[in-house]
Each structure stands twice: as C-alpha cells, then as structure tokens.
KEMAR-273247 format. One record per atom (N, C-alpha, C): residue in three letters; x, y, z. Coordinates in steps of 0.001 Angstrom, whole numbers, padded with zeros to 6 digits, always signed. Example, Ala and Ser with C-alpha at 12.3 -4.5 7.8 and 13.67 -1.06 7.14 Angstrom:
2
ALA+013190-005690+007800
ALA+012300-004500+007800
ALA+013200-003300+007800
SER+012850-002250+007080
SER+013670-001060+007140
SER+012900+000030+007870
END
This chain:
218
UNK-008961+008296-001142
UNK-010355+008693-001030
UNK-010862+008247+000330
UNK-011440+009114+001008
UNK-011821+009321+002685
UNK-013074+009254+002620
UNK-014151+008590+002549
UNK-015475+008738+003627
UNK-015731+009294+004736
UNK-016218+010301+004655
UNK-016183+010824+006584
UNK-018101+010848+006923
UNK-017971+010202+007703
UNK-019438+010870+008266
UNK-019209+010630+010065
UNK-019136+011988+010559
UNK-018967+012196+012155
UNK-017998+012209+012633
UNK-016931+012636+012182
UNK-015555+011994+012553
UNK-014686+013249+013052
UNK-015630+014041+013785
UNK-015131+015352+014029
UNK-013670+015002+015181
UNK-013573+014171+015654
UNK-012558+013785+016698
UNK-011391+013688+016385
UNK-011798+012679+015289
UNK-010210+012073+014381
UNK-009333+012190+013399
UNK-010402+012758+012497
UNK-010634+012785+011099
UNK-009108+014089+010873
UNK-008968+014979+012008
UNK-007602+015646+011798
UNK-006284+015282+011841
UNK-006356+014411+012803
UNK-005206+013427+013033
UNK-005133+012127+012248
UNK-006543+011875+011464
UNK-006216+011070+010521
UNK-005074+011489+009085
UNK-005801+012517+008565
UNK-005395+013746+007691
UNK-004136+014197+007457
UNK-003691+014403+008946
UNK-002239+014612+009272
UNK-000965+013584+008839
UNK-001607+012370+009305
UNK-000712+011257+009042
UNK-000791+010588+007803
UNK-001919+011010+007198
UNK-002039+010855+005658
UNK-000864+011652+004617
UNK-001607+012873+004862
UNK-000896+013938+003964
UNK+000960+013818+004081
UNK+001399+013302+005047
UNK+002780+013550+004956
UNK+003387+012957+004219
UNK+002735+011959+003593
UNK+003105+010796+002646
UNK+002449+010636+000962
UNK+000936+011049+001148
UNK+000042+011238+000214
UNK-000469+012861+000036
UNK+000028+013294-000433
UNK-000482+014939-000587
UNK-001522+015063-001584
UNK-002225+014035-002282
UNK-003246+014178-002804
UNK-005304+013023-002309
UNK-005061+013885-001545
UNK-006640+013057-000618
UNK-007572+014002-000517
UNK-009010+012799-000882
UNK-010082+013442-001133
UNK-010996+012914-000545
UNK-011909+013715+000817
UNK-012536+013479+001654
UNK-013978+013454+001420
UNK-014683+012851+001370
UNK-016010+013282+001289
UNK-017342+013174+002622
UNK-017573+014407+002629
UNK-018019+014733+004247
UNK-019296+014345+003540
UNK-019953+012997+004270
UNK-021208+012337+004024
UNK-022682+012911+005346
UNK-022667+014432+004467
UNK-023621+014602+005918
UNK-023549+014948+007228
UNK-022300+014748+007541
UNK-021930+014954+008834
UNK-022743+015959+009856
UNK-023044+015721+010947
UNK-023931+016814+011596
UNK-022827+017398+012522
UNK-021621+017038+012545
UNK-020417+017477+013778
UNK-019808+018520+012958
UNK-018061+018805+013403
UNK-017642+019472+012975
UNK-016785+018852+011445
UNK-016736+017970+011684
UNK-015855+017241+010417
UNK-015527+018008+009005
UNK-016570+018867+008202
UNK-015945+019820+006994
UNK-014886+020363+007692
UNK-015335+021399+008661
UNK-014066+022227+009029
UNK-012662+021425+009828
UNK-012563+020637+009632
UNK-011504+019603+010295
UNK-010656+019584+008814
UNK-011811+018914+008042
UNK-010736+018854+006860
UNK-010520+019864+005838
UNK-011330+021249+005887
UNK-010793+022220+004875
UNK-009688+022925+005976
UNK-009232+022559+006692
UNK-007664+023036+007863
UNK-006630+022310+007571
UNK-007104+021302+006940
UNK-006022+020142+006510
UNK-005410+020151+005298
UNK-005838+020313+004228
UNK-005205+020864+003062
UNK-005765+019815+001791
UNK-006735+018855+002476
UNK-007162+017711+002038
UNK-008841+018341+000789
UNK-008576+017487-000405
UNK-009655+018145-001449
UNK-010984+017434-000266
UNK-012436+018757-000377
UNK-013228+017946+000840
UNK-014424+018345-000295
UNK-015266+017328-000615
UNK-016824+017456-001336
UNK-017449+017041-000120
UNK-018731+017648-000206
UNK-019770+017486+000283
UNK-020846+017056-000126
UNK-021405+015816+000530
UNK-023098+015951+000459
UNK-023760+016496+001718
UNK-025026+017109+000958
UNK-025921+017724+002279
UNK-026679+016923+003002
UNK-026803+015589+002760
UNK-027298+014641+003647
UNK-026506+013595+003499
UNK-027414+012340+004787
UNK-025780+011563+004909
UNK-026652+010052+003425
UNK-026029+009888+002826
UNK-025879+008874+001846
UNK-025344+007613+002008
UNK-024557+007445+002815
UNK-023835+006267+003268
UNK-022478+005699+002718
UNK-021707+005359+003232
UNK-020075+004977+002349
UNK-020071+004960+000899
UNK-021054+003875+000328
UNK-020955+003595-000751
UNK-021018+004748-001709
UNK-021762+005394-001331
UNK-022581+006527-002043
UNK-021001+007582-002275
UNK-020443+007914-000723
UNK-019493+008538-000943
UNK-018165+008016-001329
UNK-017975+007160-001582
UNK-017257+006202-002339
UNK-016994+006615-003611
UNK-017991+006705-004319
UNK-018718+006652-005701
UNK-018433+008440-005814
UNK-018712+009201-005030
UNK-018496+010724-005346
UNK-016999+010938-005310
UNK-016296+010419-004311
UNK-014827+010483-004429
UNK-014058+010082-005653
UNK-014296+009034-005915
UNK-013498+008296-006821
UNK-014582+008926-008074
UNK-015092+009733-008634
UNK-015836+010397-009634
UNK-014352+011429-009431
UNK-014654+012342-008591
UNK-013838+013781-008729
UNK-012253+012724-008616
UNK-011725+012206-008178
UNK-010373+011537-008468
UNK-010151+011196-009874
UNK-011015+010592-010699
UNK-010719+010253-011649
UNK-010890+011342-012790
UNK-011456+012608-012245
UNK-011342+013778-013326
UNK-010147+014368-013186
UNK-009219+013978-012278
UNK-007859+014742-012365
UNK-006684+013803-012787
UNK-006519+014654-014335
UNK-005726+013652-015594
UNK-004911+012890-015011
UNK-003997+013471-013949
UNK-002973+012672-013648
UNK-003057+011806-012613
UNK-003612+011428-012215
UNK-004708+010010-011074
UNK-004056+008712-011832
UNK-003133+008020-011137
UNK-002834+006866-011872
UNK-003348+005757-010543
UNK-003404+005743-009660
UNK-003973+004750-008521
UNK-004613+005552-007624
UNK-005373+004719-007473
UNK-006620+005301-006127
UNK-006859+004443-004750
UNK-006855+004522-004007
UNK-006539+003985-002553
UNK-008108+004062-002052
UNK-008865+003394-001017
UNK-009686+003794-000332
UNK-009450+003844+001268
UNK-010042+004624+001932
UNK-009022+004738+003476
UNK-010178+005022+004408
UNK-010284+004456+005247
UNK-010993+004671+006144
UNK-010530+005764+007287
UNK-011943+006804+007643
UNK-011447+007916+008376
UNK-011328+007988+009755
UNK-011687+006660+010328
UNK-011558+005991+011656
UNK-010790+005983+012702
UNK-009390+006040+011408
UNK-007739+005818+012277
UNK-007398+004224+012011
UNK-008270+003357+011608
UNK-007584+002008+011659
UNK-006508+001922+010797
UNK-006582+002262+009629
UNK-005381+001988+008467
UNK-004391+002552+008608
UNK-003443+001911+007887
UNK-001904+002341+008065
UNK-001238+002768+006756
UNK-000849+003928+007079
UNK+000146+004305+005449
UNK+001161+003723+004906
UNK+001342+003125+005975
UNK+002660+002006+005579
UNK+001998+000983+004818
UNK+000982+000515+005149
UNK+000111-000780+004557
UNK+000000-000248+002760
UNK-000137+001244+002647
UNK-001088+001913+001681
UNK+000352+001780+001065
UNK+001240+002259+001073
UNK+002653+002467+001019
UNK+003199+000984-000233
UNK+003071-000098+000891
UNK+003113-001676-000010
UNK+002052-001837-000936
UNK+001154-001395-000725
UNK-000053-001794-002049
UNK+000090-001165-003034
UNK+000598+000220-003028
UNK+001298+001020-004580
UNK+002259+000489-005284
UNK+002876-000227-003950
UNK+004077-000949-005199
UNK+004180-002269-005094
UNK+002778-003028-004896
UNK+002826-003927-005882
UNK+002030-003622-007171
UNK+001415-002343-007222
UNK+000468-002276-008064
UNK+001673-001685-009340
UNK+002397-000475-008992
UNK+004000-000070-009207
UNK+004394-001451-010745
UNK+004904-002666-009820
UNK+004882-003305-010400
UNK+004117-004361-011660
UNK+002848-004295-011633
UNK+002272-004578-012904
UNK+001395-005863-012555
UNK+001982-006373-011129
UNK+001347-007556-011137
UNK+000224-007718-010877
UNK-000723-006902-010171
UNK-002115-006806-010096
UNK-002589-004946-010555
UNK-003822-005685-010567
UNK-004929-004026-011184
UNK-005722-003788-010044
UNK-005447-004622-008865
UNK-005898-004083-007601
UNK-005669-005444-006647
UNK-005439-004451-005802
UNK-004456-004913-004109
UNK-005545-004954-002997
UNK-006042-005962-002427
UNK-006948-005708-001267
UNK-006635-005990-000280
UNK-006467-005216+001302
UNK-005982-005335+002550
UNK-006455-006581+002882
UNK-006080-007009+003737
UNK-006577-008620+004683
UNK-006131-008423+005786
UNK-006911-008418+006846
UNK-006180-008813+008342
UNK-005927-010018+008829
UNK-006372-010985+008029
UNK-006119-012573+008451
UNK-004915-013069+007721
UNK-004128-012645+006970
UNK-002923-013277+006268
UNK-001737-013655+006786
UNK-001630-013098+007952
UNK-000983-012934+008771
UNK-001419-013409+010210
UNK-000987-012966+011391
UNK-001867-013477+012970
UNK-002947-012532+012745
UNK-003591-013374+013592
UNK-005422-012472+013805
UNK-005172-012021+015234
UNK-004483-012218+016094
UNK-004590-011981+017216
UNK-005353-011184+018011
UNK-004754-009825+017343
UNK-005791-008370+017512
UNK-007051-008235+016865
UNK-007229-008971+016542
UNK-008930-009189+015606
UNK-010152-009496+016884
UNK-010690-008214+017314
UNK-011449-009030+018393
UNK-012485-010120+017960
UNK-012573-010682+018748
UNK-013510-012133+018333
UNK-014665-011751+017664
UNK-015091-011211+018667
UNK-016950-010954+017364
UNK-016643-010072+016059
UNK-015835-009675+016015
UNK-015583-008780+014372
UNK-015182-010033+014078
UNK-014230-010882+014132
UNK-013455-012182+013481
UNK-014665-012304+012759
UNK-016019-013239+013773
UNK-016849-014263+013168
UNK-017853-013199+012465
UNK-017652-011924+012719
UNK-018655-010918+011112
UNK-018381-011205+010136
UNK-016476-011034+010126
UNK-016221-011116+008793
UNK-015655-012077+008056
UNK-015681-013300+008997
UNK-015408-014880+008347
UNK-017255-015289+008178
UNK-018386-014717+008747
UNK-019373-015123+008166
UNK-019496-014311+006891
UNK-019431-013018+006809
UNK-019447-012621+005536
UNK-018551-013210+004373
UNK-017557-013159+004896
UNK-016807-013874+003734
UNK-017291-015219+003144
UNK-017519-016068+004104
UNK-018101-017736+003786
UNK-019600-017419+003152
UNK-020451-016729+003326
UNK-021803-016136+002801
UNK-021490-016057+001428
UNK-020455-015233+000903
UNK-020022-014473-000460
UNK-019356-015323-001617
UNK-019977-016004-002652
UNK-019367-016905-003601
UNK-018726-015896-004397
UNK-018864-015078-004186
UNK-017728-014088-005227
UNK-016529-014128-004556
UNK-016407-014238-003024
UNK-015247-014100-002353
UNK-014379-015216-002891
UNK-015231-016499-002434
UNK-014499-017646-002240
UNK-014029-017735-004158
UNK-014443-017111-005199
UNK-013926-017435-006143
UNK-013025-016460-006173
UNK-012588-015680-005968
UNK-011361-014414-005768
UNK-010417-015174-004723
UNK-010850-016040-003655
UNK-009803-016562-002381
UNK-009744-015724-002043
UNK-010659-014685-001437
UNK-010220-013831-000315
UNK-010748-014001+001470
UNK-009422-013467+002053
UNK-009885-013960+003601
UNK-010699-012776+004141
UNK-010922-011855+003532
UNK-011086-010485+004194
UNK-011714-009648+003094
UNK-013434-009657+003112
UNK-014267-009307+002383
UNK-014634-007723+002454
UNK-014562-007197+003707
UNK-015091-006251+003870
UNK-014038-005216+004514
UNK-012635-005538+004089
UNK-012101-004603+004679
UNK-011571-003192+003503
UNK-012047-002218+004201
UNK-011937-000792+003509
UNK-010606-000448+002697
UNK-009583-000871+003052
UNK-008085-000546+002572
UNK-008047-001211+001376
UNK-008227-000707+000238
UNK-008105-000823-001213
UNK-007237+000077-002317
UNK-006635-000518-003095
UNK-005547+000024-004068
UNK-006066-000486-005793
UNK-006265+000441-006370
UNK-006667-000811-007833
UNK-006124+000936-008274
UNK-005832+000410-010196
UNK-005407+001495-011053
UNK-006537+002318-011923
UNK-006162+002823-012434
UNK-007130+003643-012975
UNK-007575+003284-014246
UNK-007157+001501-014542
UNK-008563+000750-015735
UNK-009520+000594-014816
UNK-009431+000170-013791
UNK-010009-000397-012876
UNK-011566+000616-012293
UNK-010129+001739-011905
UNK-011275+002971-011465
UNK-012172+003081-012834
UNK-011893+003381-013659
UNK-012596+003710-014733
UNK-013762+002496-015203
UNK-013923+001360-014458
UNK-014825+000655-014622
UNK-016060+000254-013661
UNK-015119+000585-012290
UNK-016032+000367-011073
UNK-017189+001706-010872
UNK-018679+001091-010694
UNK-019464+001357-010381
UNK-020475+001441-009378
UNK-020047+002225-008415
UNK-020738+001636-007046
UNK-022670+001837-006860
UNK-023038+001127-006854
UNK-024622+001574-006402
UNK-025580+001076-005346
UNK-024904+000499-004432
UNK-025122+000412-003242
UNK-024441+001454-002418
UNK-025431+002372-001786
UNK-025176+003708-000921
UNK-024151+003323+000284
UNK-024845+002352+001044
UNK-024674+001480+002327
UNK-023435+000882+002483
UNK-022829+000033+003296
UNK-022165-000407+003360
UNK-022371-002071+002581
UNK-022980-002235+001733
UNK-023267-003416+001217
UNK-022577-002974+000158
UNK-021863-002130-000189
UNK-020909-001690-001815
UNK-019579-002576-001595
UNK-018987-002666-000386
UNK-018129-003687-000168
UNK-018179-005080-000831
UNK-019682-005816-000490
UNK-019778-007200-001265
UNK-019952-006678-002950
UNK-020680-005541-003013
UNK-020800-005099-004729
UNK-019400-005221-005312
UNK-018517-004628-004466
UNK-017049-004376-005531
UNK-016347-005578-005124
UNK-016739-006532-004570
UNK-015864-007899-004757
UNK-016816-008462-005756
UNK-018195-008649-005689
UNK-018721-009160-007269
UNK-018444-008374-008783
UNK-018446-007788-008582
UNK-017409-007005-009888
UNK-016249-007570-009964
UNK-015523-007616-009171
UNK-014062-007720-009326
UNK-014208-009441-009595
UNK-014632-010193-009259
UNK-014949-011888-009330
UNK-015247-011484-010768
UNK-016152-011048-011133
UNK-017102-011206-012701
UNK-016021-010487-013724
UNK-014651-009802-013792
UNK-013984-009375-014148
UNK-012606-009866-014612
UNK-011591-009221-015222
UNK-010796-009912-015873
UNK-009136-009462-015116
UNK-009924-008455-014224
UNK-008781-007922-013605
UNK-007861-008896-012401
UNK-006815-008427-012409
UNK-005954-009301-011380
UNK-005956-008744-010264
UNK-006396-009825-008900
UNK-006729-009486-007624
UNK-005819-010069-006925
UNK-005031-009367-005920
UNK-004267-009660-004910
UNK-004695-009304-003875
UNK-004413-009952-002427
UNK-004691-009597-001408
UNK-003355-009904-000577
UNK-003184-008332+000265
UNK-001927-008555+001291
UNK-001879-008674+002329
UNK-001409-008406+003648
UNK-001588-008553+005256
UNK-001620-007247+005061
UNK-002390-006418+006156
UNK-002249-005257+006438
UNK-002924-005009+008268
UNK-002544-004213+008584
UNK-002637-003984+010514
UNK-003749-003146+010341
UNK-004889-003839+011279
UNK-006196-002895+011420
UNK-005688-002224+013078
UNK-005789-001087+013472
UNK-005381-000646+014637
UNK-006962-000411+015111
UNK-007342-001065+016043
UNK-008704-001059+016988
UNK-008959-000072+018078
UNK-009231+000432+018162
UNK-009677+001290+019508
UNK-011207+001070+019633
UNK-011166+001932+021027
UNK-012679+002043+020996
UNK-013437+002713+020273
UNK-013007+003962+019742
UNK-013736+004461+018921
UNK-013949+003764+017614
UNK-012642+003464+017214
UNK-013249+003292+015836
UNK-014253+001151+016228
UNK-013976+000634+017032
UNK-014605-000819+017126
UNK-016309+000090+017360
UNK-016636+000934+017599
UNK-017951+001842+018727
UNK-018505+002187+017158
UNK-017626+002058+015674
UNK-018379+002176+014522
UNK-018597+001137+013577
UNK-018262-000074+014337
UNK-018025-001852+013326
UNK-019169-002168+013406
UNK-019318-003010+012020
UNK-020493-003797+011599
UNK-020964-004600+013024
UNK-021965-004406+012891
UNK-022485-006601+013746
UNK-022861-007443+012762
UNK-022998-008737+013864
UNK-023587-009914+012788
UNK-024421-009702+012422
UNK-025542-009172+012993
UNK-027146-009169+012200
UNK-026552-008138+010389
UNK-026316-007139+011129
UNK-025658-006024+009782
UNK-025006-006800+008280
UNK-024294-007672+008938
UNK-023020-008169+008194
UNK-024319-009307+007376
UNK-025303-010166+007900
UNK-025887-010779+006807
UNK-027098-010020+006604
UNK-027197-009261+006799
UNK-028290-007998+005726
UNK-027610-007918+004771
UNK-026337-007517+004832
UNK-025781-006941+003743
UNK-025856-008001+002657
UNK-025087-009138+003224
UNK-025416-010363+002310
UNK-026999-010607+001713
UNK-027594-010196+002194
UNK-029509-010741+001860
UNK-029778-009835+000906
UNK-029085-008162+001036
UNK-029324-007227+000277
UNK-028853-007406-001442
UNK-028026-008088-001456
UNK-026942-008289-002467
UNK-027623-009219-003323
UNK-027937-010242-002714
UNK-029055-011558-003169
UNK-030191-011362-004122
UNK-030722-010265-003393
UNK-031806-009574-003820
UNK-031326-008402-005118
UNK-030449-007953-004732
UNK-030597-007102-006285
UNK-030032-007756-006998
UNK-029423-008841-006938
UNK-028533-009675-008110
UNK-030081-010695-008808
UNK-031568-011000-008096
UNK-032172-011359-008628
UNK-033511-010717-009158
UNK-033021-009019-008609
UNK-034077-008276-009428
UNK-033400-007825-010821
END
C-alpha cells in the first residue's frame, strides 16, 4: 500500500521496482495536483483516488480498506512513494512474518549503523521516539518509519484516524495497547534530495507528539 501525493517524478520508477517482485500494489493518489494518477494507471498498480489531498494517514486507511476486501490478502506492507524503501528490506519482513514469529515487522534505520541518517532527521526521530511511551514500551528505535509488514489479524484491527502524519504515533499506540507480537528489523532508508526536500522537522515531529496527547485526553 503506496501513499502518493505529488510524486509525479518518481512514483514510476518507484512502481517499476516494486511490481517486479510484488505484483499486487495499491496506490492511493491523495489529491495530487501533478501528474501522479497517470504515472500509476501506466504501471499496472491498483490506483484509488481521493479528490482532495487528506493526508497519509487518511490514505493509509483507504488503502488498507480496499486491500483487505481482496479474500486472498494474507500480509500487507506499507511503502513509501518517495524511493527510500527497499524491496529487499520488504522481501525479509514477509518472512519473518512467513514464519509465525511476529503479527507485525517494523523497519528501523538505527539497528544497524546510522551513518547515512542525516543528523537533523537522526535528532527528529530519536526526539520522537523518546517523546512516545508507547514506543519505549514496544523498544522501538525507529517510531516513524513508513516500512511496515503486519498480517491480516492485525490489518483487520488497525484503525487509522489521524489523516496527518501523526497516524504513525497512532499505530504504535495501538500496537503497545495490543496483544500482538512486534518486531523490529534493520532496514536501508536511501536519502536523496528529493525525497529528504519531503522529511518531517523538529517543530512537525513534536506537534505530532502534542497532537496525540490531546486526543488521547479528549
């Protein structure tokens, strides 16, 4: 499941390197004002639309709806349409899931060297993470990263309702408040400029946290 909003650049060559491995991906064009639908109905990739932009979460939540109406959906992946993720990464998280030992697999770029982690993303997402008591009770190093694998009890329970990018801290408090088994693996974020020209900042990264606060005490 693909989020796209603007990604008229990449989003084909993302697609490409998807499909050769995963022949079942489902894009959801969040609004986009570029060319991005027609990128991905060339691709062979299932593409829903909203007519305005809603934000990740939102299309998150529409993807993984139409994924889980097709009977035979046994794991669901989330992928960012950026170019950072790797199919190889996506590749290892099916089979540990394959294996039984977790009901969902979450990417980490710190498990491994950080090297390529540019510095100010580092301290976004080690402040988000240290912010998040759901994290630290899961032990995860890497709160907000998009590359996700869980099965389809899982899908069938998660509920996203944060539009924004604050659905990230939502589906680690679910997953904390839950009975399901959480793993987290190393996986390679590939940086460019484009896709770093669409990363959180710090101010962003504790909104999100303040946002979360707040609906957990309304």
């Amino acid at each position: 499941m693909i989020p796209v909003f603007n990604e008229e650049t990449v989003i084909a060559d993302v697609l490409a390197h998807v499909l050769r491995t995963f022949p079942n991906v489902v894009c959801v064009d969040d609004g986009s004002r570029d060319g991005s639908a027609a990128r991905i109905l060339g691709s062979g990739a299932h593409l829903l639309r909203h007519p305005i932009n809603l934000g990740q979460g939102a299309a998150l939540q529409t993807g993984l709806s139409y994924a889980l109406a097709q009977p035979r959906a046994e794991y669901f992946v989330t992928f960012d349409a950026d170019g950072q993720h790797q199919v190889e990464d996506v590749e290892a998280m099916i089979g540990v899931l394959r294996t039984k030992e977790a009901d969902v697999v979450l990417g980490s770029r710190f498990l491994e060297s950080t090297h390529e982690v540019p510095p100010l993303k580092k301290l976004v997402l080690r402040t988000i993470a240290a912010l998040s008591g759901s994290s630290r009770r899961l032990g995860l190093t890497d709160t907000h990263n998009g590359l996700r694998a869980f099965n389809r009890a899982v899908a069938e329970k998660v509920d996203i309702t944060q539009a924004g990018m604050a659905h990230a801290s939502e589906l680690v408090d679910f997953l904390s408040r839950s009975s399901f088994r959480v793993r987290e693996v190393p996986v390679t974020i590939k940086y460019t400029e484009y896709s770093m020209s669409k990363g959180q900042s710090l101010l962003n990264g504790v909104n999100i946290m303040f946002d979360l606060a707040l609906r957990r005490r309304g």
